[in-house]
N, C-alpha and C positions, 0 to 999 in steps of 0.2 A: 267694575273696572273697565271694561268696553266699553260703557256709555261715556267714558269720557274724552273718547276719541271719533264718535260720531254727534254729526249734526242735531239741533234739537229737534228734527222731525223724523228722525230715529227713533224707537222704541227697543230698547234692550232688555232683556232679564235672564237671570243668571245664576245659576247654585254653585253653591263650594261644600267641598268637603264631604264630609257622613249624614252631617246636620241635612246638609241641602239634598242631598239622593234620598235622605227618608222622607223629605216632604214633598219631593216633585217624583218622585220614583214611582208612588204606587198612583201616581193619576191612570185617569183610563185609555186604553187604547180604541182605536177604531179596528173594525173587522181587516178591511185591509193590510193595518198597521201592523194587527195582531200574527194577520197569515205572512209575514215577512221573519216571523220569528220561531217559525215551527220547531228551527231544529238548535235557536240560540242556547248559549248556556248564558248560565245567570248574570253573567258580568255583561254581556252585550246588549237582552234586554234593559237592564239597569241603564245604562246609559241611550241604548236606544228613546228607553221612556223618559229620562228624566229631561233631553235637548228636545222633544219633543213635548213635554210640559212648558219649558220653559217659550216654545214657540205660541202655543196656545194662549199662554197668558200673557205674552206680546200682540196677538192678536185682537185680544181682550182687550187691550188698552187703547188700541186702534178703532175699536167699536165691529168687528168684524167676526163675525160668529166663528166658534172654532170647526176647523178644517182638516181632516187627515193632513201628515206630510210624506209623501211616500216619494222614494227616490226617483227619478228619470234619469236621463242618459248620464254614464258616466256617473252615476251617481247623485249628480248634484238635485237637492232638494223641491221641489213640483210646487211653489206658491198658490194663495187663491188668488183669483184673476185681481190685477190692482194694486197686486203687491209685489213688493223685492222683499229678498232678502239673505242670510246668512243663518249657518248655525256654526257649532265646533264642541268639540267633547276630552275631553284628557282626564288621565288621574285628580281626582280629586276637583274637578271644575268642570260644568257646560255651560252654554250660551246660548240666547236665540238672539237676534237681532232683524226688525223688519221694518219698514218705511212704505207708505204709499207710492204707488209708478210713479206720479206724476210728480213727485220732488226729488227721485231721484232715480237716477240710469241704472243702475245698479250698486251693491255694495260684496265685502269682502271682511269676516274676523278669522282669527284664529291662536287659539289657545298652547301654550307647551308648557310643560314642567321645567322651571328654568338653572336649567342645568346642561352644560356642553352635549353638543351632539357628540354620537358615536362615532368610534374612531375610522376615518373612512368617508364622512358623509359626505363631508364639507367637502372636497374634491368634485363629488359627484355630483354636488346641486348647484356651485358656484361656479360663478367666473374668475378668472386670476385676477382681472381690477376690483372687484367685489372682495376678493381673500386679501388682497395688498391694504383697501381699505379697512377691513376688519381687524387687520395687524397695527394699525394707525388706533382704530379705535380705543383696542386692547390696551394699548401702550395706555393711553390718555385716563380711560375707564375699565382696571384690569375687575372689578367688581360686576361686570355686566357681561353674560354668556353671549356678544355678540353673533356666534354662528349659529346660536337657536336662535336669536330676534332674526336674524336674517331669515331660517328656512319658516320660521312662522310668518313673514312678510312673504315670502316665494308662494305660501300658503293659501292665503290673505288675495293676493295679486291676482293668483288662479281663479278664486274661487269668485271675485270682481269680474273677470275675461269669462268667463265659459257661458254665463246668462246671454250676454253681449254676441256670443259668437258661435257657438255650440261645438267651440272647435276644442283639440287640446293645444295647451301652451306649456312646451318643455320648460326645466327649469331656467337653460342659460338664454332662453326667449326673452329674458328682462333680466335687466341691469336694474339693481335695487342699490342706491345710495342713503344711508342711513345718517341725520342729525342724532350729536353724542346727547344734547341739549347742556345746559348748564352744570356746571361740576356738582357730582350730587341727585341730578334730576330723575327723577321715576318715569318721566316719558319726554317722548323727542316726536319728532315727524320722521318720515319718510317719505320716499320719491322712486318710483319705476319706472324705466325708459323702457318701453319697447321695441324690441328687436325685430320684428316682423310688421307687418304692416296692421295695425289696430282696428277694433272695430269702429266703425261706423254708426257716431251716435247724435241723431237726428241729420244733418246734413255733412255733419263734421267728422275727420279721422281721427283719433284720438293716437298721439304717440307716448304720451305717460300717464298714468295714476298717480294719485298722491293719496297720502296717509298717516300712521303715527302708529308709535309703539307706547306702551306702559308696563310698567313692572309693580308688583306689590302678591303677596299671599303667595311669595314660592312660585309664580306663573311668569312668564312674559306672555302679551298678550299683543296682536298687530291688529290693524283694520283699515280697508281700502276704502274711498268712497267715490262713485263718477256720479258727475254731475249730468246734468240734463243741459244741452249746448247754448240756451237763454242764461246759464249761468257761470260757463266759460267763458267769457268775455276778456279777463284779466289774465288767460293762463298760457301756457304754452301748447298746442296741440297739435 
């Protein structure tokens, strides 16, 4: 489902469901991997291991021997040298997603059970043009949990920004404008302006991401992609 929102020099892979955590769940870990889980209960490791299977055998595809993934700052995930990339984990689904550096600046997914956020959220991660569009949406597409596509794209956005910058980026730091796509359609694009001054990538500021959402298996799913600045040519930045 991700991979159809990234470039063909993307490499994605991805479990669903019971099916997929029994067969990427019991791969193995590395020592370090292992000493991160001293005091997990079973549902963390489980999902620890199985986004981290599915990283490996992204790597695999890449021709790249496989590589611990152990978190650094903030969390976000410690590539091998050469590489970007992404993961994301929810109920019933994970994801790896990874690309060689040199096609691209970095990337961004991320998964939700698609089903409205809690009550309260949407205040707290949005902006009011962001909520007033999403009331537009609604109307048009009342079938589509728009305020989860949205904080999955806030997700998404982050997770594209932090490689770039090592900085954090509050939610209302970007303005996420969402395409409804055609009546009916399972995915759209997206588009984040941001609100603060962007990273700097090769010579260039960067002031938006762009993207796309999809829906299918009870998930909505987003994903960023920045390009490398030989192939911003055409955009806005």
């Amino acid at each position: 489902m991700i991979e159809e929102l990234l470039p063909e020099t993307v490499v994605a892979v991805e479990a669903y469901g019971e099916e997929g955590a029994r067969a990427f769940g019991d791969g193995p870990l590395f020592p370090e991997e292992e000493a991160l889980l001293t005091r997990a209960v079973a549902k963390r490791r489980r999902e620890f291991t199985v986004v981290r299977t599915c990283a490996r055998r992204a790597m695999e595809k890449l021709g790249v021997p496989p590589h611990p993934v152990l978190p650094g700052e903030r969390g976000a995930p410690r590539w091998p040298t050469g590489l970007a990339g992404s993961m994301t984990h929810c109920d019933g689904y994970a994801a790896a997603a990874l690309v060689r550096a040199a096609d691209l600046a970095s990337l961004g997914i991320d998964a939700e059970p698609h089903r409205p956020l809690p009550e309260g959220v949407l205040d707290a991660v949005s902006l009011p043009a962001e909520r007033e569009r999403l009331r537009r949406l609604a109307a048009d597409r009342p079938d589509v949990h728009w305020d989860k596509l949205l904080f999955s794209a806030k997700e998404s956005v982050y997770k594209a920004w932090f490689p770039l910058t090592g900085k954090w980026l509050d939610f209302g730091e970007a303005d996420i404008t969402i395409d409804r796509g055609a009546p009916g359609a399972t995915r759209g694009t997206l588009s984040a302006r941001l609100l603060v001054p962007g990273p700097v990538v090769g010579e260039r500021r960067l002031g938006r991401f762009d993207g796309g959402w999809v829906l299918g298996e009870g998930l909505v799913a987003t994903a960023i992609t920045v390009p490398h600045p030989r192939d911003l040519a055409d955009r806005d930045t």
